[in-house]
mmCIF file of the C-alpha atoms, coordinates in Angstrom:
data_MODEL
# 
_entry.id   MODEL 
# 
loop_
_atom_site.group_PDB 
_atom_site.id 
_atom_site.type_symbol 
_atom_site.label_atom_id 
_atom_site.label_alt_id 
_atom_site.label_comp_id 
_atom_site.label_asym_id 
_atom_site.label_entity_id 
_atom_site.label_seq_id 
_atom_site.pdbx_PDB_ins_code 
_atom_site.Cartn_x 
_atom_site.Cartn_y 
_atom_site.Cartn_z 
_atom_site.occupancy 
_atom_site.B_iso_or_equiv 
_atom_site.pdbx_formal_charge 
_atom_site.auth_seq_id 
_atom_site.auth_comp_id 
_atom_site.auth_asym_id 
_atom_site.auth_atom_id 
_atom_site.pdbx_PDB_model_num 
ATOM 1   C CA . UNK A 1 1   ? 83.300 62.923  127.670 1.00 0.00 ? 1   UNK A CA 1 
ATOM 2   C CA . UNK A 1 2   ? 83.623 65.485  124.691 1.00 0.00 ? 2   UNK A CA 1 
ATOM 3   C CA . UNK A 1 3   ? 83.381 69.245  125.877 1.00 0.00 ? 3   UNK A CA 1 
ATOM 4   C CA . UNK A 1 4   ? 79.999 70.580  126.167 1.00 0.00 ? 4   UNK A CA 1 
ATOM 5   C CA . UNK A 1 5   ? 78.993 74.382  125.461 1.00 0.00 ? 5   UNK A CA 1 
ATOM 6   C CA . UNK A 1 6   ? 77.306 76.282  127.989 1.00 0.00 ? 6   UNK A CA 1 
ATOM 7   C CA . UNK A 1 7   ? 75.087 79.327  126.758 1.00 0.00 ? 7   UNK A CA 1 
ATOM 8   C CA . UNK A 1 8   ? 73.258 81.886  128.646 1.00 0.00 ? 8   UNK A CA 1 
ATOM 9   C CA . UNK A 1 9   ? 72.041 85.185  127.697 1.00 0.00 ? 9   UNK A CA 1 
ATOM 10  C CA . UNK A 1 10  ? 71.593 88.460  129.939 1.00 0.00 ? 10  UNK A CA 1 
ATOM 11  C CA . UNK A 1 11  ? 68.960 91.069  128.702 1.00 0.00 ? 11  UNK A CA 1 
ATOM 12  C CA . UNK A 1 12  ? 69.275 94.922  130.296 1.00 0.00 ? 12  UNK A CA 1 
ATOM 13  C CA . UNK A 1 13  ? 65.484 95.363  131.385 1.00 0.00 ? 13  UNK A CA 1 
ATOM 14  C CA . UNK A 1 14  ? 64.658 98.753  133.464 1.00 0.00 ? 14  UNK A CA 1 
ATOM 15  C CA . UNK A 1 15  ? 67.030 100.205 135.555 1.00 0.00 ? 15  UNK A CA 1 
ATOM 16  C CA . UNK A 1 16  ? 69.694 97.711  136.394 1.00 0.00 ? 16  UNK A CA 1 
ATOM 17  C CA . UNK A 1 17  ? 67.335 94.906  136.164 1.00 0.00 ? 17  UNK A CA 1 
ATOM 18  C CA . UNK A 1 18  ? 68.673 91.779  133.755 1.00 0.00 ? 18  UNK A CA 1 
ATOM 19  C CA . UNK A 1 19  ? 66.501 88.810  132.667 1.00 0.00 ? 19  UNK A CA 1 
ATOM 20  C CA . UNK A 1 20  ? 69.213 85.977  132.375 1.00 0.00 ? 20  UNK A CA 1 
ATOM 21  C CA . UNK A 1 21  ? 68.244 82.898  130.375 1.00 0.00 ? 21  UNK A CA 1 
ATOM 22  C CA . UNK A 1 22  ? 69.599 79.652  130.119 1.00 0.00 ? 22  UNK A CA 1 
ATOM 23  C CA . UNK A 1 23  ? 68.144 76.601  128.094 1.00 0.00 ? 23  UNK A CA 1 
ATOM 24  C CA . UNK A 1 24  ? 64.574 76.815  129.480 1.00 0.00 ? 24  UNK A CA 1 
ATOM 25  C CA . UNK A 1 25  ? 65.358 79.049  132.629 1.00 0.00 ? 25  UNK A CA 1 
ATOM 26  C CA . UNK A 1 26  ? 64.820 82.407  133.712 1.00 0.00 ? 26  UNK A CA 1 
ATOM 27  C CA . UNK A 1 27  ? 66.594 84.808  136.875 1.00 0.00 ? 27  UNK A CA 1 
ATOM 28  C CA . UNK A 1 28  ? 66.045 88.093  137.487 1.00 0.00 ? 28  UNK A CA 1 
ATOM 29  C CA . UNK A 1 29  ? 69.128 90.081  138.621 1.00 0.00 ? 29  UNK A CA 1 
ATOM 30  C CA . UNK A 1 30  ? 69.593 93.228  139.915 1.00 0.00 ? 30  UNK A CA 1 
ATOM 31  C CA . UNK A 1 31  ? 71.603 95.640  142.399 1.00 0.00 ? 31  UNK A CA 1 
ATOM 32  C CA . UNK A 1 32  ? 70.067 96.530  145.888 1.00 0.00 ? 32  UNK A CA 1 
ATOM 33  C CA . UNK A 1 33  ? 69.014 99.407  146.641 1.00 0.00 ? 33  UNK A CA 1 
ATOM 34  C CA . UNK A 1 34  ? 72.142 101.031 148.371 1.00 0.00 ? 34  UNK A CA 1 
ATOM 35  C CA . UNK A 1 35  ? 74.216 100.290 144.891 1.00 0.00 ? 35  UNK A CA 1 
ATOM 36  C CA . UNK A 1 36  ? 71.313 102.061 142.922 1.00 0.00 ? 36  UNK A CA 1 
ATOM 37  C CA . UNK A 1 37  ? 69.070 99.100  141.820 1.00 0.00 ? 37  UNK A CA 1 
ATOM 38  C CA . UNK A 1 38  ? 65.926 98.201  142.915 1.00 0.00 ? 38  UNK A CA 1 
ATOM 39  C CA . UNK A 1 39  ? 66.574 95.149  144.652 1.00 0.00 ? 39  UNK A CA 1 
ATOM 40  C CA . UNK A 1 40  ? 64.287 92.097  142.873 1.00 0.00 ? 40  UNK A CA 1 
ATOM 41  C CA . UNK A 1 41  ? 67.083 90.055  142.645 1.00 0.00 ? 41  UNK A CA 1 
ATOM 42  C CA . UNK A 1 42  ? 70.808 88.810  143.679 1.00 0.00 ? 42  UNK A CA 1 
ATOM 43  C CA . UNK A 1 43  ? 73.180 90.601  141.584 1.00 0.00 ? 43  UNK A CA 1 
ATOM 44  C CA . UNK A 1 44  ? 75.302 89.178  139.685 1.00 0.00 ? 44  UNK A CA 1 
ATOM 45  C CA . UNK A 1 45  ? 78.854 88.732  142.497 1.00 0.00 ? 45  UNK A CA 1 
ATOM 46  C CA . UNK A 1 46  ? 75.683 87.390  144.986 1.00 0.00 ? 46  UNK A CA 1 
ATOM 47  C CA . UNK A 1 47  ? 75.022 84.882  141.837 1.00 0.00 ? 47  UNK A CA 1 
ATOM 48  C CA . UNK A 1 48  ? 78.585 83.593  141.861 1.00 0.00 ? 48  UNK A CA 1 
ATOM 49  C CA . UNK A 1 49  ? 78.579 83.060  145.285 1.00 0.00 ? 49  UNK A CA 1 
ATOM 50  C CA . UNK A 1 50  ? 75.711 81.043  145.024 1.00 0.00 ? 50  UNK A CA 1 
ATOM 51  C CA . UNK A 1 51  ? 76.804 78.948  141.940 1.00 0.00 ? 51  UNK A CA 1 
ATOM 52  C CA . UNK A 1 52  ? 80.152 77.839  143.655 1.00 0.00 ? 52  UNK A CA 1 
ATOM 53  C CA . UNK A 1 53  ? 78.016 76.940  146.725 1.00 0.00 ? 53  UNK A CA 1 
ATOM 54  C CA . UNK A 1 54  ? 75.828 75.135  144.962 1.00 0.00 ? 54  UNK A CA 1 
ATOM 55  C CA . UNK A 1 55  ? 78.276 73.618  142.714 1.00 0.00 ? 55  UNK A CA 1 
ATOM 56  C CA . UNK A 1 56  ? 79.862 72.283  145.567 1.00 0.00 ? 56  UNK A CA 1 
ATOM 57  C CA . UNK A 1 57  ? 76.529 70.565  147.044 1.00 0.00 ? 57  UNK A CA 1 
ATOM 58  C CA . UNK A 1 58  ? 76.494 69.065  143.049 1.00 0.00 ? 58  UNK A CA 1 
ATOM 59  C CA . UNK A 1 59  ? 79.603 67.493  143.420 1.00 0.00 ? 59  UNK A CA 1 
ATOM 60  C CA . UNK A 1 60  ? 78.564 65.739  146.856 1.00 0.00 ? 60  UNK A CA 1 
ATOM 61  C CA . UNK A 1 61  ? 74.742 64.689  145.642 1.00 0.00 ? 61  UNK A CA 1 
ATOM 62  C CA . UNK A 1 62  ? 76.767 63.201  142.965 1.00 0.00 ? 62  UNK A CA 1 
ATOM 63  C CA . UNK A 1 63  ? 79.768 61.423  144.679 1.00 0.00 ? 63  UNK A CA 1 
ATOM 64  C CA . UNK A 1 64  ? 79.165 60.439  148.353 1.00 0.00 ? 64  UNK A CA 1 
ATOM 65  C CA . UNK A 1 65  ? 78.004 57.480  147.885 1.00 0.00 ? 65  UNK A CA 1 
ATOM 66  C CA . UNK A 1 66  ? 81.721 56.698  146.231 1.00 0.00 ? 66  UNK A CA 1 
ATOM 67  C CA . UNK A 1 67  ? 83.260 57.806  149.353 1.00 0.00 ? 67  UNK A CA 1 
ATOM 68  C CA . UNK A 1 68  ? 80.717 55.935  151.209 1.00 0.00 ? 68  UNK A CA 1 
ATOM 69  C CA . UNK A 1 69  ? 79.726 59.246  153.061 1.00 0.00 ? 69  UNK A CA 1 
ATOM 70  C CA . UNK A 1 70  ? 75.857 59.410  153.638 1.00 0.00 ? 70  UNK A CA 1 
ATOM 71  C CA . UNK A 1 71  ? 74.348 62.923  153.020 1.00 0.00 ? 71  UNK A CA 1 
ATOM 72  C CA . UNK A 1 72  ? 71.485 63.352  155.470 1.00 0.00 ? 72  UNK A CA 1 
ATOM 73  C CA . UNK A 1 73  ? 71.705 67.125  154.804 1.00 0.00 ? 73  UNK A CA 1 
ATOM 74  C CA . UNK A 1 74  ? 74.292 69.173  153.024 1.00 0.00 ? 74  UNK A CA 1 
ATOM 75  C CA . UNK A 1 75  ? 74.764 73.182  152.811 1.00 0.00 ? 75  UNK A CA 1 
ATOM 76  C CA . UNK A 1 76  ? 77.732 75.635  151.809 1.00 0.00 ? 76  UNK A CA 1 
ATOM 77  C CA . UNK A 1 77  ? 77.838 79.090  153.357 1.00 0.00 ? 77  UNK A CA 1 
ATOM 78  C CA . UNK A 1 78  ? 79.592 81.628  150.987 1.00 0.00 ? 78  UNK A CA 1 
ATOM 79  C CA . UNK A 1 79  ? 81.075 85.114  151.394 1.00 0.00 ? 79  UNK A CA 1 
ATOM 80  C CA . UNK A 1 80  ? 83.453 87.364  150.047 1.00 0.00 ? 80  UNK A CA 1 
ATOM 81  C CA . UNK A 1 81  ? 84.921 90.622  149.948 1.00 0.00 ? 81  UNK A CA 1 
ATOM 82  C CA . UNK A 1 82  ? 84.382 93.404  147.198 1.00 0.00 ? 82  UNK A CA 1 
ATOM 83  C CA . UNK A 1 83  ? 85.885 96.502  146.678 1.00 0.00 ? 83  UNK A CA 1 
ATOM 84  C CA . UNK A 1 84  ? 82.531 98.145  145.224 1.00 0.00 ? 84  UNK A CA 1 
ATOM 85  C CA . UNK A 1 85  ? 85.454 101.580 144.700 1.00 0.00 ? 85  UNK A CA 1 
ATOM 86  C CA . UNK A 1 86  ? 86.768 99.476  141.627 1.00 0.00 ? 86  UNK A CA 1 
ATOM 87  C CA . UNK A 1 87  ? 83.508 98.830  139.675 1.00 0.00 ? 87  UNK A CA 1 
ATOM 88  C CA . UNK A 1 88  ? 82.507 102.811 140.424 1.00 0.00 ? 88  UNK A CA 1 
ATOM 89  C CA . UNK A 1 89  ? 86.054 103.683 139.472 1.00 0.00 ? 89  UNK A CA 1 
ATOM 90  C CA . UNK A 1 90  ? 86.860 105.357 142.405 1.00 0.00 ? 90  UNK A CA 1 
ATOM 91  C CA . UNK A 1 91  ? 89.901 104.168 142.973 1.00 0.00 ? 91  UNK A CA 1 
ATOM 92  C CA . UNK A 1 92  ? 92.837 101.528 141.130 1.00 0.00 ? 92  UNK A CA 1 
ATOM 93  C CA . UNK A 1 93  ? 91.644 98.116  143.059 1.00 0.00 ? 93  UNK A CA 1 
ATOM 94  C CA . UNK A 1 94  ? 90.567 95.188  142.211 1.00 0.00 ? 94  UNK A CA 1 
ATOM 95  C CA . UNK A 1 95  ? 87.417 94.576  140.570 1.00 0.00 ? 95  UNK A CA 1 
ATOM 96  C CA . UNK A 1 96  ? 85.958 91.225  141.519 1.00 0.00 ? 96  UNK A CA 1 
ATOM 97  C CA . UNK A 1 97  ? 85.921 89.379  144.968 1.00 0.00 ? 97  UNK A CA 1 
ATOM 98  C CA . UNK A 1 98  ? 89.538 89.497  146.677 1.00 0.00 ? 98  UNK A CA 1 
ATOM 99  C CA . UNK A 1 99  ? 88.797 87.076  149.041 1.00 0.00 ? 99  UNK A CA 1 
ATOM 100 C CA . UNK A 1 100 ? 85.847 84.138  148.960 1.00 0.00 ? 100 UNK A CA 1 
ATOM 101 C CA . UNK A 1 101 ? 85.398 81.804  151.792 1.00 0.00 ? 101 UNK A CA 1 
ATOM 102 C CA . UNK A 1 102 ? 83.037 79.167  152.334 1.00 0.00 ? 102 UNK A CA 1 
ATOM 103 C CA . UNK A 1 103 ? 81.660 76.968  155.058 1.00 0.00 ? 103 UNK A CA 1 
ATOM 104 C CA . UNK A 1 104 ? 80.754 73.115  154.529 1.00 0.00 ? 104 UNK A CA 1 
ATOM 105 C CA . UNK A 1 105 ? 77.594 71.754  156.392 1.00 0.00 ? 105 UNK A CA 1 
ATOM 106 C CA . UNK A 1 106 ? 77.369 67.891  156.270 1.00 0.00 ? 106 UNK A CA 1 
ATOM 107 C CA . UNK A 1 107 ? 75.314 65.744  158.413 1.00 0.00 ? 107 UNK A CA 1 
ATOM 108 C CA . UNK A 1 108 ? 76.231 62.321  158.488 1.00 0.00 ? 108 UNK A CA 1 
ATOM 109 C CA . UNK A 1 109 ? 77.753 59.328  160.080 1.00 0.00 ? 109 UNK A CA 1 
ATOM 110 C CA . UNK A 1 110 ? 81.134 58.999  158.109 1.00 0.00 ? 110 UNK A CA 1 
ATOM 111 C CA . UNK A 1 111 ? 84.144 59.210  160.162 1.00 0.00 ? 111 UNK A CA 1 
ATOM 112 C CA . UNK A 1 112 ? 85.624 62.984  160.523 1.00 0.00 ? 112 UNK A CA 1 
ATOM 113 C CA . UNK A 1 113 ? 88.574 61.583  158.112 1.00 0.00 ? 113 UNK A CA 1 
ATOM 114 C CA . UNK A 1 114 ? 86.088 60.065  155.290 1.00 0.00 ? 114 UNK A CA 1 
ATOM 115 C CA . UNK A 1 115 ? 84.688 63.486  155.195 1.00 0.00 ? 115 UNK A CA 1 
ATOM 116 C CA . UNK A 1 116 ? 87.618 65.633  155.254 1.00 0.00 ? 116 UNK A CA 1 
ATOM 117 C CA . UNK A 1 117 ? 88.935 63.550  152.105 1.00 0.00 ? 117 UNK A CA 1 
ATOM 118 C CA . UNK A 1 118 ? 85.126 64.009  150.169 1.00 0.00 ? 118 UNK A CA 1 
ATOM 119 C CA . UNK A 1 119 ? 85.341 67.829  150.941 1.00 0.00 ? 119 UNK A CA 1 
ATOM 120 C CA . UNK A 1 120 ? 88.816 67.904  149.812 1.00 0.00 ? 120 UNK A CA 1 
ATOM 121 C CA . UNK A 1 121 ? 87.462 65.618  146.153 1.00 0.00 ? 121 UNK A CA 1 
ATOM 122 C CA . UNK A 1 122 ? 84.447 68.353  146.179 1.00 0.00 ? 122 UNK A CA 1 
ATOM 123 C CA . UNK A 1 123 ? 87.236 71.028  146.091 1.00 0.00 ? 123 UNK A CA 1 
ATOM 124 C CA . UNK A 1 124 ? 88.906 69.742  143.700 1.00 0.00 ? 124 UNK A CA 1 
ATOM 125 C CA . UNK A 1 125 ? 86.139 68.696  141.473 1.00 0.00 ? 125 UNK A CA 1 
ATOM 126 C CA . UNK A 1 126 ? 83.644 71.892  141.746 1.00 0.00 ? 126 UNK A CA 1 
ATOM 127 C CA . UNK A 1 127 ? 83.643 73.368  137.960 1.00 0.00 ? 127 UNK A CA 1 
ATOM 128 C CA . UNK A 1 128 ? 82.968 76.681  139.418 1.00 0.00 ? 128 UNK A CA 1 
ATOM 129 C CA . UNK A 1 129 ? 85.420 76.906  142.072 1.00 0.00 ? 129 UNK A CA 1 
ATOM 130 C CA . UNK A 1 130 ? 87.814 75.770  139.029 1.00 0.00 ? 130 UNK A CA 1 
ATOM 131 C CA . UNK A 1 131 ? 87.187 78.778  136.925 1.00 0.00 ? 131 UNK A CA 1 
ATOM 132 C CA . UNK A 1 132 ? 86.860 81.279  140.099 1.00 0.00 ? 132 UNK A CA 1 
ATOM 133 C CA . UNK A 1 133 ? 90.051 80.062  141.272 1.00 0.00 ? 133 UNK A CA 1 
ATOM 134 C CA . UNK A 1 134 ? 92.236 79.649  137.574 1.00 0.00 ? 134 UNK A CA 1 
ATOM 135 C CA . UNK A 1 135 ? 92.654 82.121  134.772 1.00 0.00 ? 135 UNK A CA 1 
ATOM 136 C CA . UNK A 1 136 ? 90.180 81.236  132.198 1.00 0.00 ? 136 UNK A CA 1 
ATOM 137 C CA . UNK A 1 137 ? 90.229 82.802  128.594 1.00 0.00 ? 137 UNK A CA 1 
ATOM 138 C CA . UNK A 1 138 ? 87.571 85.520  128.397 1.00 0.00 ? 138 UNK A CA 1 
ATOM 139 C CA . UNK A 1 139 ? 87.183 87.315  125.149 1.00 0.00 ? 139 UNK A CA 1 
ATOM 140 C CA . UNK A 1 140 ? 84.746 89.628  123.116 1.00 0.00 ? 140 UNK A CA 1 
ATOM 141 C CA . UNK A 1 141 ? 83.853 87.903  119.791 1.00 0.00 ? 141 UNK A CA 1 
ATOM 142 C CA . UNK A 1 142 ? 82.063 90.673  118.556 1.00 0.00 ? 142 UNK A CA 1 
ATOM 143 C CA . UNK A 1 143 ? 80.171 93.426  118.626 1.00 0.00 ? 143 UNK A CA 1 
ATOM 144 C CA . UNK A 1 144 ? 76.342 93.515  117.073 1.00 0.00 ? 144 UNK A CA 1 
ATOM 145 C CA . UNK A 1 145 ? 74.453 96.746  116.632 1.00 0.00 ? 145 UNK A CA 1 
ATOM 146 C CA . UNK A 1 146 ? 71.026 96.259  116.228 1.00 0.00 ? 146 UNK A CA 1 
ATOM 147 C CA . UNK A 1 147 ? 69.320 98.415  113.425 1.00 0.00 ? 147 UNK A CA 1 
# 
């Protein structure tokens, strides 16, 4: 399968409000109130923990039925811990999560084994966790001021 290109843009409303867009989609993101936003939306760390989770539940829709495991329901629980010092500049840590951990619900009738070996494929195969977990090349192409 060739590489396909991705594209989403993120436009500064009010405040800290952002309309993000993607093909035909819109979210509203935004900072809660105790990080000076006005809380009408996840913000944007919130958003990645939500795209690996439901990355993950992708992966499974997708392959359990290779791995013979039948999903009767399936959920990921995600947290992590953020220095919110680094982003205010308040002191030389980290920026980003430090530590993200996740809990896999799975009803079924598969075999404890069958289902550690899918979760372990859905770890491996979850785009998201990919790029969260490996460096991936992030770069300015340029700069456009608007007249």
């Amino acid at each position: 399968m060739p590489v396909e290109t991705f594209k989403a843009t993120a436009h500064l409303q009010k405040g800290m409000v952002v309309k993000a867009r993607s093909r035909n989609f819109e979210v509203t993101i935004d900072e809660p109130k105790n990080l000076g936003g006005t809380d009408e939306g996840m913000n944007p760390v919130e958003l990645v923990l939500c795209a690996l989770g439901a990355c993950q539940a992708i992966v499974a829709r997708v392959y359990a039925r290779q791995f013979d495991v039948n999903l009767e329901d399936f959920w990921v629980e995600t947290e992590g811990n953020l220095d919110t010092d680094g982003f205010m500049n308040k002191s030389d840590v980290r920026r980003g999560y430090s530590d993200i951990r996740y809990n896999i619900h799975i009803k079924t009738d598969a075999p404890r084994e069958r289902v550690e070996e899918f979760v372990a494929f859905i770890e491996r195969t979850c785009p998201v966790g990919d790029t969260i977990q490996n460096p991936v090349n992030v770069k300015l192409n340029e700069i456009i001021i608007e007249a």
